[in-house]
C-alpha positions as CSV (number, residue, x, y, z in Angstrom):
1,X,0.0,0.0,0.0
2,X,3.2,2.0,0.7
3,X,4.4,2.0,-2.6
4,X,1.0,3.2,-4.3
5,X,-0.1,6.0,-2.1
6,X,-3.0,7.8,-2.7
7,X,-2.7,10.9,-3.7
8,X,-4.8,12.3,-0.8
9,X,-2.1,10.9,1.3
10,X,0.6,12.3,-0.8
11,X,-0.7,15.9,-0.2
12,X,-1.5,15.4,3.8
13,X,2.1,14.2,4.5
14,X,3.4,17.6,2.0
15,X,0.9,19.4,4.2
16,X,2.4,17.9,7.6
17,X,6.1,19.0,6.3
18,X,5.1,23.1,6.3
19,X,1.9,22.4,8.9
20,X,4.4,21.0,11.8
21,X,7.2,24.0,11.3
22,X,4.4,26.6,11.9
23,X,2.5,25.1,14.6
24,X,5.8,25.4,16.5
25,X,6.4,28.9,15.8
26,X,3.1,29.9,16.7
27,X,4.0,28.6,20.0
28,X,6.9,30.0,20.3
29,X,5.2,33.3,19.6
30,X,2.5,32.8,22.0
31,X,4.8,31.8,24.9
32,X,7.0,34.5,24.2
33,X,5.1,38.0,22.3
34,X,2.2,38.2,25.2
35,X,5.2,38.3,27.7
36,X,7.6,40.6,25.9
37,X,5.0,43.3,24.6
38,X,2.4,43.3,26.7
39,X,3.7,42.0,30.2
40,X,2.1,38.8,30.5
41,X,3.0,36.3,33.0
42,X,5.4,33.9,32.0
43,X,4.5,31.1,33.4
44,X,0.4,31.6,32.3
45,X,2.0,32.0,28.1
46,X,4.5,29.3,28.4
47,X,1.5,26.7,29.7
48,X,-0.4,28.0,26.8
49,X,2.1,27.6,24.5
50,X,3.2,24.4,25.3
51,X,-1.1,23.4,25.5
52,X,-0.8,24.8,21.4
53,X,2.5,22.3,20.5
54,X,-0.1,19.3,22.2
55,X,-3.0,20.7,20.2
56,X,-1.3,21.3,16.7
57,X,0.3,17.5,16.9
58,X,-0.3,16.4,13.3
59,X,-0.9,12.5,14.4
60,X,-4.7,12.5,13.7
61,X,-4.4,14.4,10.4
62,X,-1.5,12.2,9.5
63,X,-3.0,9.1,10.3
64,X,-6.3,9.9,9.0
65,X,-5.7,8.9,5.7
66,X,-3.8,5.5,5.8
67,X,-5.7,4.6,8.4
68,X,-8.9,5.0,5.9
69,X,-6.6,3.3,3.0
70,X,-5.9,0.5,4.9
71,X,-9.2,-0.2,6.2
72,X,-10.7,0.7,3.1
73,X,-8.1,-2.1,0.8
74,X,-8.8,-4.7,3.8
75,X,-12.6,-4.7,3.7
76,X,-12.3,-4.9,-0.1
77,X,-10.3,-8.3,0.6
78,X,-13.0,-10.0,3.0
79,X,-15.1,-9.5,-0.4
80,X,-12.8,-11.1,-3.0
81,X,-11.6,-7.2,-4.6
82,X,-8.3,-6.8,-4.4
83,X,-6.8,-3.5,-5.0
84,X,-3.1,-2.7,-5.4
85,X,-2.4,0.1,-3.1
86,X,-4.2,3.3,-1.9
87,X,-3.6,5.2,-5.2
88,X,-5.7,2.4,-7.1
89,X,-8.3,2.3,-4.2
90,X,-8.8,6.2,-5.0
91,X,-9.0,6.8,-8.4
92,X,-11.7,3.8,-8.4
93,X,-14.2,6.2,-7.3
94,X,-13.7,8.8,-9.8
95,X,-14.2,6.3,-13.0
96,X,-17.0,7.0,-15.2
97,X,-16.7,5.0,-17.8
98,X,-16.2,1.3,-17.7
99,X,-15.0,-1.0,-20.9
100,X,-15.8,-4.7,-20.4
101,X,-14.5,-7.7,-22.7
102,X,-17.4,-9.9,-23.6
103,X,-16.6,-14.0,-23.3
104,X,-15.5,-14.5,-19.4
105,X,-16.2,-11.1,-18.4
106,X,-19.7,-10.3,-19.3
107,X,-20.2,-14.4,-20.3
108,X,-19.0,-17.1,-18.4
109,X,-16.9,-18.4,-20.8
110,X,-18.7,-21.8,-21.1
111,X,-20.8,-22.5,-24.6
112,X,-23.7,-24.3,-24.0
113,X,-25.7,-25.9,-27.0
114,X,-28.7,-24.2,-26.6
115,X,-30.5,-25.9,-30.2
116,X,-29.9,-29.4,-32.0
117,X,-32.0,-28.6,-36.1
118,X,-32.6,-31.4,-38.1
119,X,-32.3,-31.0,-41.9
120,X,-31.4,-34.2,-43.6
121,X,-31.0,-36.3,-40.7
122,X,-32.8,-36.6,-36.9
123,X,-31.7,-34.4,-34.3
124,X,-30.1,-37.6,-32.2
125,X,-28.2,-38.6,-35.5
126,X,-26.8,-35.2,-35.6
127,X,-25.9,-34.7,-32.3
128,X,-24.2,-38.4,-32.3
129,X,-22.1,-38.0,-35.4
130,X,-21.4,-34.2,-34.1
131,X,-20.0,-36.0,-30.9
132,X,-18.2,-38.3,-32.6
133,X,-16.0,-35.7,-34.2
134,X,-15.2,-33.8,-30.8
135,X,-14.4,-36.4,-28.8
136,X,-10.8,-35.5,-27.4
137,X,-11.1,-31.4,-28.4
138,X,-10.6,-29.7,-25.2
139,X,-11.8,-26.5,-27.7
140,X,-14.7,-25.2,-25.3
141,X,-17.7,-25.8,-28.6
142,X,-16.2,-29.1,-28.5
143,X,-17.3,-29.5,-25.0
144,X,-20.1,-28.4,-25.0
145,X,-20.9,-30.2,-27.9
146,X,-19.8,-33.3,-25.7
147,X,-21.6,-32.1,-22.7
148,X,-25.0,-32.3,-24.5
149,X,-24.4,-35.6,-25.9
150,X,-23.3,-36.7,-22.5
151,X,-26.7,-35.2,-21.2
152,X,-28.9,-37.0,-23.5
153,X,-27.4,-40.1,-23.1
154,X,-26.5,-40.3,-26.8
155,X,-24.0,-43.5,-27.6
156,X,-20.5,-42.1,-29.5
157,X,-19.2,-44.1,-32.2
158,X,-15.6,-44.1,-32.8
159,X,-14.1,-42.0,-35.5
160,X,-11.3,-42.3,-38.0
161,X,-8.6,-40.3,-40.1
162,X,-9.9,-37.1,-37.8
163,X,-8.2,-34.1,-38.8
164,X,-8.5,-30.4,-37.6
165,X,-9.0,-27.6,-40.9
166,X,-7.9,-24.4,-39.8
167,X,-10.3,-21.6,-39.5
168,X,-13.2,-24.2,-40.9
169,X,-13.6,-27.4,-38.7
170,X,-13.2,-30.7,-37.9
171,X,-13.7,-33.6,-40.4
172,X,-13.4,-37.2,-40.0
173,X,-15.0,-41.3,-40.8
174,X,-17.9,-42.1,-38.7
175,X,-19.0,-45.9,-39.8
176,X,-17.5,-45.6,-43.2
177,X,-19.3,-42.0,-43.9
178,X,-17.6,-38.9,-44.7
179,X,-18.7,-36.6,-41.7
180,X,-17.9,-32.9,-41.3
181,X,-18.3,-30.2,-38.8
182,X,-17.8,-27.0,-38.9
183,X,-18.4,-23.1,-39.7
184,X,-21.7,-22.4,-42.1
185,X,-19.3,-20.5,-45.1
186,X,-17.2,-23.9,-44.5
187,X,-20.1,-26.5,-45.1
188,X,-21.7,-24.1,-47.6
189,X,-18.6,-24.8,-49.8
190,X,-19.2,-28.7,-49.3
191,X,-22.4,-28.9,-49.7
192,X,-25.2,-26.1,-51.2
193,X,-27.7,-24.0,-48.3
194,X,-31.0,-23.6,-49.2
195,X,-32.6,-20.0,-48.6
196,X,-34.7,-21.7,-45.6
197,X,-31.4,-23.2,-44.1
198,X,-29.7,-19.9,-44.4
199,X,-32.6,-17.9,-43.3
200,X,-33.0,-20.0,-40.0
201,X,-28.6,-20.4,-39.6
202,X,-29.0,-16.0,-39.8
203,X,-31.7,-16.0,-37.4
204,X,-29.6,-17.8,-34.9
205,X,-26.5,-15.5,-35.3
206,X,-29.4,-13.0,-34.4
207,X,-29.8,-14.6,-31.2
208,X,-26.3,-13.9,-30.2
209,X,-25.8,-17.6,-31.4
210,X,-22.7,-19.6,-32.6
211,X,-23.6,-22.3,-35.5
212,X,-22.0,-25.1,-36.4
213,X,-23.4,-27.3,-39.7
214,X,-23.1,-31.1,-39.8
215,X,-22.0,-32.2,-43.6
216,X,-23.2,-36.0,-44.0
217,X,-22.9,-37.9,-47.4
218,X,-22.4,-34.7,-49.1
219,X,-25.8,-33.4,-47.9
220,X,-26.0,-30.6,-45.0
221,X,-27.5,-32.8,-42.2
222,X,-27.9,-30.4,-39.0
223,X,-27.2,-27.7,-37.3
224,X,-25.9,-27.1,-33.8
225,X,-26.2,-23.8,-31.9
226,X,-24.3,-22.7,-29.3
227,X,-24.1,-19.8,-26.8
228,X,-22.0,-18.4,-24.2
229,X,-24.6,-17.6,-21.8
230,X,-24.3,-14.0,-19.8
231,X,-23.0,-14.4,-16.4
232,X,-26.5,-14.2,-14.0
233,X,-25.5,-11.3,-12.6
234,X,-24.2,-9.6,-15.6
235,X,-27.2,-7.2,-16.1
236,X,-27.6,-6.4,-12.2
237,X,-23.9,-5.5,-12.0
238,X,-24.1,-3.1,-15.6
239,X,-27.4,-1.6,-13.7
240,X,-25.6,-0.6,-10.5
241,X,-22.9,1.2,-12.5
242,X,-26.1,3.1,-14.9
243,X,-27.6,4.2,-11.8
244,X,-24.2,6.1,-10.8
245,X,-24.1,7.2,-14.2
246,X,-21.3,5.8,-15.2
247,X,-21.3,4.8,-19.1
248,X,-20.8,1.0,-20.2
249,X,-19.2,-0.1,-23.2
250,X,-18.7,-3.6,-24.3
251,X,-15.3,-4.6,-26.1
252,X,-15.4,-8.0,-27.8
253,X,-13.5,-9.8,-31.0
254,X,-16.5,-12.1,-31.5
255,X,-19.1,-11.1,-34.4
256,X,-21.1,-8.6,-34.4
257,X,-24.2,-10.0,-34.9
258,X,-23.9,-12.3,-31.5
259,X,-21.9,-9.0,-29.6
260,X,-24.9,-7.0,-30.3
261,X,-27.4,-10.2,-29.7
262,X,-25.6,-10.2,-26.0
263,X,-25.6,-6.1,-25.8
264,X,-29.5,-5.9,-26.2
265,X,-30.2,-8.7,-23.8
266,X,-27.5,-6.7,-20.8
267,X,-28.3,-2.7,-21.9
268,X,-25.0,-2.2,-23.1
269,X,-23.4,-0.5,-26.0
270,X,-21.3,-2.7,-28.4
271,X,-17.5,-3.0,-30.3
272,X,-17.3,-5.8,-32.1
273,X,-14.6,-7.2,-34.3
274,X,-11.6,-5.7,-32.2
275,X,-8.4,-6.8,-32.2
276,X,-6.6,-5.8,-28.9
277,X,-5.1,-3.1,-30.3
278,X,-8.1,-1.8,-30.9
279,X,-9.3,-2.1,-27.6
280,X,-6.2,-0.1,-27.0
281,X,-7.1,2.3,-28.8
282,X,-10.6,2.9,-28.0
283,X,-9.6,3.2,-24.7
284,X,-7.3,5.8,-25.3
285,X,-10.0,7.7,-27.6
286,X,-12.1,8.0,-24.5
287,X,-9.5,9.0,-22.2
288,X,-8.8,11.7,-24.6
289,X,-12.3,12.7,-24.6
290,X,-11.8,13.3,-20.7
291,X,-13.3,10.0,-19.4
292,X,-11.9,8.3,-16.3
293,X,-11.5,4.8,-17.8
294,X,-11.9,0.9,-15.9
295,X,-11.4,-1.7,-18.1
296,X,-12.7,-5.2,-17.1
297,X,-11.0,-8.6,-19.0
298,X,-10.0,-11.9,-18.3
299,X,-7.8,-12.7,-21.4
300,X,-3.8,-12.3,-22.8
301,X,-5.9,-10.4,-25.4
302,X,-7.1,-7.5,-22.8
303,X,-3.8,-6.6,-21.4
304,X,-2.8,-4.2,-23.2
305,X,-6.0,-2.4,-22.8
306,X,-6.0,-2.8,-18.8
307,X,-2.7,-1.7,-18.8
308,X,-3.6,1.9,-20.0
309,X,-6.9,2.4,-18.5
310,X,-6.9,4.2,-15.8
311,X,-7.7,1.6,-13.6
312,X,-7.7,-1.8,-15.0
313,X,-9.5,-4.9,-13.3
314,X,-8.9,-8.6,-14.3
315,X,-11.9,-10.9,-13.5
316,X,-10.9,-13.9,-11.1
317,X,-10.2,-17.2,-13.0
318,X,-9.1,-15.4,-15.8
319,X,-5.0,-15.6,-17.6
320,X,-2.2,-14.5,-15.2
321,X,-1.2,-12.3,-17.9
322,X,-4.4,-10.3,-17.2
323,X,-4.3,-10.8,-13.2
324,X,-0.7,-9.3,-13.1
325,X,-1.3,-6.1,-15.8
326,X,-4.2,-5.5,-14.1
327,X,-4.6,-2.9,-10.9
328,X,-7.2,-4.8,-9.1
329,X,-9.1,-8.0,-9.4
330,X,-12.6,-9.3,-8.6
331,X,-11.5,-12.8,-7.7
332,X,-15.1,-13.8,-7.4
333,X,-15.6,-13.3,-10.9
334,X,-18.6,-10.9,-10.6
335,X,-19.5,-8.3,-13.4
336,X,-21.6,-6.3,-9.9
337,X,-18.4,-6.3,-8.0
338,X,-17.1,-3.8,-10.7
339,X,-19.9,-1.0,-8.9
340,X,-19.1,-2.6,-5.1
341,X,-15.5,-1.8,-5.7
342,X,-16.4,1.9,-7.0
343,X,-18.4,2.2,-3.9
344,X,-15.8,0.8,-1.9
345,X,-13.8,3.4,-3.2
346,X,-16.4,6.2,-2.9
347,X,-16.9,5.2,0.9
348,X,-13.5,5.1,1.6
349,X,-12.8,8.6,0.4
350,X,-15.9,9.7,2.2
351,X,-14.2,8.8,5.1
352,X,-11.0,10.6,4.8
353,X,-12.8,13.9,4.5
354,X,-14.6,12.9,7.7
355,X,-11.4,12.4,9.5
356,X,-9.6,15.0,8.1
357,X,-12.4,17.4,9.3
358,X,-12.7,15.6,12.6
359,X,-8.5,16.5,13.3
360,X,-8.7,19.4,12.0
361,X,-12.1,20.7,13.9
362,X,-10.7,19.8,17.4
363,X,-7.8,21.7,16.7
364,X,-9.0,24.5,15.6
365,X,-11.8,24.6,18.8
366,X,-8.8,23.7,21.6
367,X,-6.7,26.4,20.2
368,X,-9.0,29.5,20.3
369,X,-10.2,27.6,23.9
370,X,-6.2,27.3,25.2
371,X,-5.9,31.1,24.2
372,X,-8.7,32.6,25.7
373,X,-7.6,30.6,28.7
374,X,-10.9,28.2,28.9
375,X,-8.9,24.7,28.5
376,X,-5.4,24.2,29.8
377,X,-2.9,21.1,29.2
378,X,-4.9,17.8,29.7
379,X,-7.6,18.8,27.9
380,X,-4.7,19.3,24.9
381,X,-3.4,16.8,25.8
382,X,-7.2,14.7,25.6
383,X,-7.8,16.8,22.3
384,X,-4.9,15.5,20.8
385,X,-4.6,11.5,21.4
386,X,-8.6,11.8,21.3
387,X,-8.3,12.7,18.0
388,X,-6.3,10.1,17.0
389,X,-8.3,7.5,18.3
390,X,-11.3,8.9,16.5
391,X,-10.3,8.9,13.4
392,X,-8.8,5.6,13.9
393,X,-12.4,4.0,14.9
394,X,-14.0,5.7,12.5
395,X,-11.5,4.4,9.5
């Protein structure tokens, strides 16, 4: 926390360097002047001065911050958000716009197949033979490919001569028969679409929906449609962060039909098609336009952009690329502890004015009190360590 002080904290300790200096010398002068000038008694001006060195002790104003700081990154820890360092903690609270990736952020980074469509063969036959393709892809379609087959109990033959095509799909020998899976431009260029097919495969990429086509015998057999499902608390936490009027912009490489599918179901505006240094770039086009920028990503591909942001905040469970760029974490994996963490930080710097004012007030009453001779040492002495262990308790 030392080594990423907030900047509140920064100015408090320049304060405390002229602040100390001059409470002295007023002391001095009030011990001494009253005497000298105006024949005081010595020994009535020297109590009061001494009563104005106890008074204008800078522990509570010096402690009021990192005392705040430290509470403030420790009850973000209890709650899975850590933050690295006061200086983080503080400029949380003044973000107003936030830039979230799409799959593991504002998804949960597991496909699920949500519809099995039967052209020229049943739905069973083209989930079996789909199976059979995937089986031993640890590519996350694949899985859930698997998982559904797994589900419905569905029998998976062997296949033979598998063999990965880059950028299409997978293809391979189920029971003697040519079988291939993959991408709808890639099956399209084994075997012809009809205008229903295509209508039905573009109403799914609609639906913020990934399709894969089955090619059987040279015939298109099925279709399989998959999607990453939001996280179920992915429009909660994007509401939270509207109602503070902070804007909300999605940054994703996927397609823009399924980014703007998952945009309308979560209320949030969409960039599709980015690479990461676009990403990069958009982030620095907002900063430019004056925006206080968080950006929120799980993946090797976000680093760059968390990197610049003003603050940037890696989602737990996600690359330790993006963990270690980032400037704080949600380890829970929550899109609402995004708006708890700009809370946190809110609070937090709430309660250093609090303590600031709270020093600061009792000094400034026990010093016109001391000179006008209505409070004498121990109540200084009270006003001071009293202080302290105000702000303390109320950090």
């Amino acid at each position: 926390a030392q080594e990423k002080r907030a900047p509140t904290e920064r100015l408090i300790d320049r304060f405390s360097r002229y602040y100390t200096p001059g409470v002295v010398a007023v002391a001095a002068l009030v011990a001494v002047i009253p005497p000298l000038l105006f024949g005081g008694a010595w020994d009535a001006w020297i109590y009061k001065g001494l009563a104005i060195l106890l008074i204008g002790c800078p522990c509570a104003l010096v402690i009021s911050t990192p005392a705040a700081i430290a509470a403030g990154l420790s009850a973000g820890a209890w709650r899975g958000l850590l933050l690295k360092g006061g200086a983080v903690l503080e400029t949380a609270g003044k973000i107003t716009t936030v830039c979230f990736d799409k799959t593991g952020t504002l998804t949960a980074g597991k496909p699920q197949v949500t519809d099995v469509i039967s052209f020229a063969q049943p739905q069973a036959e083209v989930l079996r033979l789909a199976a059979a393709l995937e089986t031993g892809s640890s590519h996350p379609l694949a899985k859930a490919i698997l998982d559904r087959a797994a589900a419905d109990a569905i029998a998976i033959p062997p296949a033979e001569a598998a063999q990965a095509l880059g950028g299409e799909g997978v293809s391979a020998l189920v029971e003697g028969r040519e079988v291939f899976l993959g991408s709808p431009p890639a099956a399209a260029a084994r075997a012809a679409l009809t205008v229903v097919q295509a209508d039905q495969i573009a109403a799914l990429n609609d639906a913020g929906k990934t399709v894969s086509l089955l090619v059987a015998d040279g015939a298109i057999a099925g279709a399989i449609a998959m999607r990453d499902e939001p996280r179920p608390d992915a429009a909660e936490g994007l509401a939270a962060l509207k109602r503070e009027g902070i804007r909300t912009v999605m940054l994703t490489g996927d397609n823009r039909r399924t980014a703007e599918a998952i945009g309308r179901q979560l209320g949030i505006e969409v960039r599709a098609e980015l690479l990461p240094q676009d990403k990069l770039r958009i982030v620095g086009e907002l900063q430019r336009e004056g925006a206080v920028v968080a950006k929120v990503g799980d993946g090797i591909n976000d680093a760059p952009a968390l990197a610049a942001a003003d603050i940037g905040i890696a989602m737990g469970g996600g690359t330790d690329v993006a963990l270690e760029t980032a400037d704080a974490a949600a380890l829970h994996g929550r899109v609402k502890d995004v708006a708890s963490m700009i809370a946190l930080s809110q609070r937090t710097m709430g309660n250093i004015h609090q303590n600031i004012a709270m020093s600061l007030g009792l000094k400034a009453v026990f010093l016109v009190t001391t000179i006008a001779g209505i409070t004498g040492l121990w109540p200084a002495i009270l006003a001071d360590t009293g202080a302290t262990v105000l702000v303390t308790l109320n950090a």
